[in-house]
C-alpha positions as CSV (number, residue, x, y, z in Angstrom):
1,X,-0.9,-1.2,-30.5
2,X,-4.0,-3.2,-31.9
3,X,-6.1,-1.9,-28.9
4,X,-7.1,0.3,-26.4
5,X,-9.6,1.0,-23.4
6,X,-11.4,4.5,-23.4
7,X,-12.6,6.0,-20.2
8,X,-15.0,8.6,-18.6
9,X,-15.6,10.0,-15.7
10,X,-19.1,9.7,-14.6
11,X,-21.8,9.5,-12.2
12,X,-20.8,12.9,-10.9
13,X,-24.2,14.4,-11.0
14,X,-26.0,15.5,-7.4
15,X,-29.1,15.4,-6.7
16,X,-31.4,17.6,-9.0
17,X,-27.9,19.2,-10.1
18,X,-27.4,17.4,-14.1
19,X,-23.6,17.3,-15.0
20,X,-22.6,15.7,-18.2
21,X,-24.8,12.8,-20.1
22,X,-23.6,9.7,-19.1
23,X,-26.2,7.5,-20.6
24,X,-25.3,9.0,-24.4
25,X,-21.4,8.8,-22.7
26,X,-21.9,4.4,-22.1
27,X,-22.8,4.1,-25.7
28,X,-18.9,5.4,-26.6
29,X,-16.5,3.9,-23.4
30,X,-15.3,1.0,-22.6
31,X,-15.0,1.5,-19.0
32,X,-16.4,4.3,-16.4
33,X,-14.9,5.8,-13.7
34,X,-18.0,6.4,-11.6
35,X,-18.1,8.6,-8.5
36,X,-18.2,7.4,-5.1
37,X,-19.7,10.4,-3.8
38,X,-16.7,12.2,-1.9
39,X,-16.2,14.9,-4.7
40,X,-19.5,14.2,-6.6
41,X,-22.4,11.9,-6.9
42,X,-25.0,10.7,-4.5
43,X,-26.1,7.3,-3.5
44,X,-29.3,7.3,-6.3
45,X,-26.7,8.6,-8.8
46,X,-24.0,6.3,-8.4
47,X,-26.8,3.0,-8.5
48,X,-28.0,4.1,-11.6
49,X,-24.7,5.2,-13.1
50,X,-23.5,1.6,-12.3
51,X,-27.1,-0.2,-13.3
52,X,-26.5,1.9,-16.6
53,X,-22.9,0.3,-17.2
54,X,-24.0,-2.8,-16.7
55,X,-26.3,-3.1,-18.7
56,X,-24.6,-1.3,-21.5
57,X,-21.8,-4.2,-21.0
58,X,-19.4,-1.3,-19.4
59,X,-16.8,-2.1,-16.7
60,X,-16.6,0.1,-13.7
61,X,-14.1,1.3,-11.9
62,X,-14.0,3.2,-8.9
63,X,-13.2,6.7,-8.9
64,X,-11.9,8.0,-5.5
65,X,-11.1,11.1,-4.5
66,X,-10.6,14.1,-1.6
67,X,-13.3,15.0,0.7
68,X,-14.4,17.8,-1.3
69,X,-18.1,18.0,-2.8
70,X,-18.2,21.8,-2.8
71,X,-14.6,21.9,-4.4
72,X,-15.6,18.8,-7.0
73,X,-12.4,17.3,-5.7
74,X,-10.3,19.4,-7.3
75,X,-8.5,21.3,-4.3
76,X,-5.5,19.7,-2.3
77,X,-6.3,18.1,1.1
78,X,-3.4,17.6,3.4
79,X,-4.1,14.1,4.6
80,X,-2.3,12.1,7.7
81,X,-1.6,8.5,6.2
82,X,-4.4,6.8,8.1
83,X,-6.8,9.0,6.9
84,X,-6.8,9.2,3.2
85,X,-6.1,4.9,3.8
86,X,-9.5,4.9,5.4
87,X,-11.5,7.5,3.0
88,X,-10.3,5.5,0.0
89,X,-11.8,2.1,1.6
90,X,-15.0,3.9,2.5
91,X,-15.4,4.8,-1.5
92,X,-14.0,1.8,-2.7
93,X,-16.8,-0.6,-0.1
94,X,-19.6,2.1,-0.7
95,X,-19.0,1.9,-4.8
96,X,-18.7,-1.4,-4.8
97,X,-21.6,-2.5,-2.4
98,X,-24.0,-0.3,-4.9
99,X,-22.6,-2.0,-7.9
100,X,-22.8,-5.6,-6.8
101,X,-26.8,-5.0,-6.0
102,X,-26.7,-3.1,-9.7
103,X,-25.3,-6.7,-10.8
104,X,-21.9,-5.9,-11.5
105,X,-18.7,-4.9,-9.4
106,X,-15.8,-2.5,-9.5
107,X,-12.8,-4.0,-11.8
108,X,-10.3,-1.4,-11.0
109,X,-9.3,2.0,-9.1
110,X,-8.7,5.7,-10.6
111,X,-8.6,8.4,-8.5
112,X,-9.9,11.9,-9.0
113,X,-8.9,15.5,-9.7
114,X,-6.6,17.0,-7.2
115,X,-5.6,13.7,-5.6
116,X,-4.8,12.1,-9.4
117,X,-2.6,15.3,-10.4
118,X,-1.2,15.2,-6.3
119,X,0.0,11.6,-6.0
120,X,1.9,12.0,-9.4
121,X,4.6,13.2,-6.9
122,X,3.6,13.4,-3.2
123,X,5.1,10.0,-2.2
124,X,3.0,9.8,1.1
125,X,-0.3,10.0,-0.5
126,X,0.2,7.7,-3.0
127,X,1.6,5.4,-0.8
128,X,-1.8,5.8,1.0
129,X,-3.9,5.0,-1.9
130,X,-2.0,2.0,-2.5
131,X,-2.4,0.6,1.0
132,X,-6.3,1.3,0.8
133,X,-6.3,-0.6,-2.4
134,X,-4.1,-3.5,-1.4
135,X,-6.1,-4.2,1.9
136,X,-9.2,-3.9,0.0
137,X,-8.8,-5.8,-3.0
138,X,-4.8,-6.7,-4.6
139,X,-6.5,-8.0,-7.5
140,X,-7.6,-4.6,-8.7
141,X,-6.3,-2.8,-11.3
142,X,-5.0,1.0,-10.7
143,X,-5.6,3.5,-13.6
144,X,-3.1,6.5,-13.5
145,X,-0.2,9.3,-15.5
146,X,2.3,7.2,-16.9
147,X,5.9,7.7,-14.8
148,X,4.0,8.8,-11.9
149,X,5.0,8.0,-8.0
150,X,1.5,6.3,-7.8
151,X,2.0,3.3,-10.4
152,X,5.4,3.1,-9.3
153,X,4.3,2.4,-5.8
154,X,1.7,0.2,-6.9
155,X,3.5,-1.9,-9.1
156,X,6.2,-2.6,-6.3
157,X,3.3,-3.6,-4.4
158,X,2.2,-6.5,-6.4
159,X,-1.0,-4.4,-8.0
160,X,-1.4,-4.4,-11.8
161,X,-0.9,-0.7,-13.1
162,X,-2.4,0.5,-16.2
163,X,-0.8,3.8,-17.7
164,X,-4.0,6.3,-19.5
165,X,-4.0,9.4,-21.4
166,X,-6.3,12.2,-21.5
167,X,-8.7,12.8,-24.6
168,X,-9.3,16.3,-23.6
169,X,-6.5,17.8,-22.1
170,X,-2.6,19.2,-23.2
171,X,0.1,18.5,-22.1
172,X,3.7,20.2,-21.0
173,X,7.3,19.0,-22.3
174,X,7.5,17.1,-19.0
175,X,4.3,14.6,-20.0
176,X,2.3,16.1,-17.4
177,X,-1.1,17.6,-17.2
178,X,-1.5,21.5,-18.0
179,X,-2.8,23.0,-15.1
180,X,-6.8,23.6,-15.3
181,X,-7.0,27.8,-16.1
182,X,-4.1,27.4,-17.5
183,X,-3.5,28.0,-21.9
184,X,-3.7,25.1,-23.7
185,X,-5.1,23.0,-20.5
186,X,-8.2,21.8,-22.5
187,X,-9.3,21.3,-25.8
188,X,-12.7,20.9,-27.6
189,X,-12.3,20.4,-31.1
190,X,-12.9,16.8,-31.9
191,X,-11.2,16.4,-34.8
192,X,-8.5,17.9,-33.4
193,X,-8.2,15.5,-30.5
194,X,-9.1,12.5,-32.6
195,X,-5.9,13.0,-34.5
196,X,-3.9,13.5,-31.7
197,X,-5.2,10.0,-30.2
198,X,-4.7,7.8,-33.4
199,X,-1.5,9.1,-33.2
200,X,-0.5,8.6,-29.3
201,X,-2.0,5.2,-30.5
202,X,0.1,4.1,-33.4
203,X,3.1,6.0,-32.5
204,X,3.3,6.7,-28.5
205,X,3.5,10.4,-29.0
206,X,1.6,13.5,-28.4
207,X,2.4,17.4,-28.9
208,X,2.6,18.9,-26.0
209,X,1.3,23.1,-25.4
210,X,5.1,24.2,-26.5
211,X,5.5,22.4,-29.7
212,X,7.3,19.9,-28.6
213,X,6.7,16.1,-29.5
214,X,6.6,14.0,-25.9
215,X,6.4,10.1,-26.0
216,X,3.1,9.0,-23.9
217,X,2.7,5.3,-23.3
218,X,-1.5,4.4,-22.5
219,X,-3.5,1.3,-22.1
220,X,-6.5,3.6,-22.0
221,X,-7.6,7.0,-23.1
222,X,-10.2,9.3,-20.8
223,X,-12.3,11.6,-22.1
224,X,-13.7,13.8,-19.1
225,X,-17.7,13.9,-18.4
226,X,-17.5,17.2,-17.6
227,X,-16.0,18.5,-20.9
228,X,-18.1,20.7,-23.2
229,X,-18.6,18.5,-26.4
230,X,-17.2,15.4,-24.2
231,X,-19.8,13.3,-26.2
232,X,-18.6,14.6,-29.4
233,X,-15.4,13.7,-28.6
234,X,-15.6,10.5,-27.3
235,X,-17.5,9.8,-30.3
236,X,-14.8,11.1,-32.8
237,X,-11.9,9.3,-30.6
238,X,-13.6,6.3,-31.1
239,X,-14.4,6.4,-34.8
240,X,-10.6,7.6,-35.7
241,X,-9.6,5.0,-33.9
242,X,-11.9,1.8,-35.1
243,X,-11.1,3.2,-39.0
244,X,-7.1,3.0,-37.9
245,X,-7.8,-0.4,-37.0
246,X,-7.7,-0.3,-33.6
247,X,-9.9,-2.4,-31.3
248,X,-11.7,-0.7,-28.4
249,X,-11.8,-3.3,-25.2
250,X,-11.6,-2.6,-21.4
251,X,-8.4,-3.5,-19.6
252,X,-10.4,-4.9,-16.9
253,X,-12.3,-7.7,-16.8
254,X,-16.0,-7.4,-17.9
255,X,-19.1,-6.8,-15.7
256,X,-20.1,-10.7,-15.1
C-alpha cells in the first residue's frame, strides 16, 4: 500500500467543557470525524470544528452515534429500527447543514463508540444505519472494523465501504477491539504505535494483546481525540509513515 487516510475523532468538546485539541489534531489527519452532538459536541462546537477542517484542507465526515451525551456514546441503546433510521438522519442533516454554511460538506459516515463496537454484529442496527445512510445520501462513504456486519450490509447495498484501524487501541486474536477497562485496550507510547502502523501498512498485520500476529486490512487509520498523547501520536504515525514512503490522502473526496 502506497497510501493511507488517518482519522480523528473530533469536535467532541461541550460547551465550556475542553476535550482533546483539535486544532493542533487538523495539522496531522487527513479526515475528521466530527460530532453531531448526540454523544458530544454542541452546535458552536461542531461549526467551528468543521470551519477549522476546511480551512485546514480536511475532509469531514460525520460521526453518528447513540443518544447518549452523559454516557459520551459509549453505552448500548436498544433501538426499534425506525428509530436509530431516524436519529442517524437527524445527525447526518444537522452535521451537514453546519458544514455546508462552514463552506464544506460531509464526505462520508463513521459511527461512534458503542454503536461502532455494536453494529460489528447486531444485524438489526446496522441494517438501520445503512438505511439512514442510503435514504440520505448513497454516495457516501461508510468508515468501519474490517469483516464487520456493518460494511457487509452496506456494501450489498450499493454504498462504498472503507475498512480502518485504530492508532490507539489492541486488539484480540479475533481482529476485534479490546474492550475499554480492559488490559491491553489502549496504548500511549508513540513509538510503539507508530511501529505497529508502518507495519499493518506494508504488511496487513498487527499483534494482537495475546501475542498472536492477526492480518488487518485498512484504508485509514484513527487515532482517538480523546486519547492522552493523541497528538503525539498522530504525529509519530504520520512521520513513520511518510519516511516508509507512504502517502497520507483522504479516501473521500476533498472539501470543495
Amino acid at each position: 500500500m502506497t497510501h493511507i487516510d488517518l482519522n480523528s475523532d473530533l469536535g467532541e468538546s461541550f460547551g465550556t467543557w475542553r476535550l482533546g485539541d483539535d486544532a493542533a489534531m487538523l495539522d496531522v489527519v487527513t479526515s475528521a470525524n466530527v460530532a453531531c452532538g448526540f454523544h458530544a459536541g454542541d452546535p458552536r462546537t461542531l461549526l467551528e470544528t468543521c470551519a477549522r477542517a476546511v480551512a485546514a484542507g480536511v475532509v469531514i465526515g460525520a460521526q453518528v452515534g447513540y443518544r447518549d451525551l452523559p454516557g459520551f456514546g459509549r453505552r448500548f441503546i436498544d433501538y426499534a429500527h425506525a428509530d436509530l433510521v431516524a436519529d442517524v438522519l437527524y445527525q447526518l442533516g444537522a452535521l451537514d447543514g453546519l458544514a455546508r454554511v462552514a463552506g464544506g460538506a460531509i464526505r462520508y459516515v463513521k459511527p461512534h463508540g458503542a454503536l461502532y463496537n455494536t453494529i460489528v454484529h447486531h444485524e438489526e442496527q446496522a441494517a438501520a444505519v445503512v438505511e439512514a445512510v442510503g435514504r440520505y445520501d448513497p454516495a457516501l462513504p461508510v468508515l468501519g472494523l474490517p469483516g464487520s456486519v456493518f460494511l457487509r450490509l452496506a456494501e450489498k447495498a450499493g454504498l462504498r465501504t472503507v475498512s480502518e484501524a485504530f492508532v490507539d487501541r489492541g486488539y484480540t486474536p479475533a481482529g476485534t477491539l479490546v474492550p475499554r477497562g480492559e488490559p491491553g485496550a489502549l496504548l500511549q507510547d508513540p513509538a510503539e504505535v507508530a511501529e505497529r502502523m508502518v507495519r499493518l501498512v506494508e504488511r496487513g498485520e498487527i499483534v494482537a494483546v495475546d501475542g498472536t500476529v492477526v492480518p488487518v486490512r485498512a484504508d485509514s487509520l484513527c487515532v482517538h481525540g480523546d486519547s492522552p498523547g493523541a497528538i503525539a501520536m498522530a504525529e509519530a504515525v504520520r512521520g513513520a509513515l511518510v519516511r516508509a514512503g507512504v502517502t497520507l490522502a483522504p479516501f473521500a473526496g476533498a472539501e470543495e
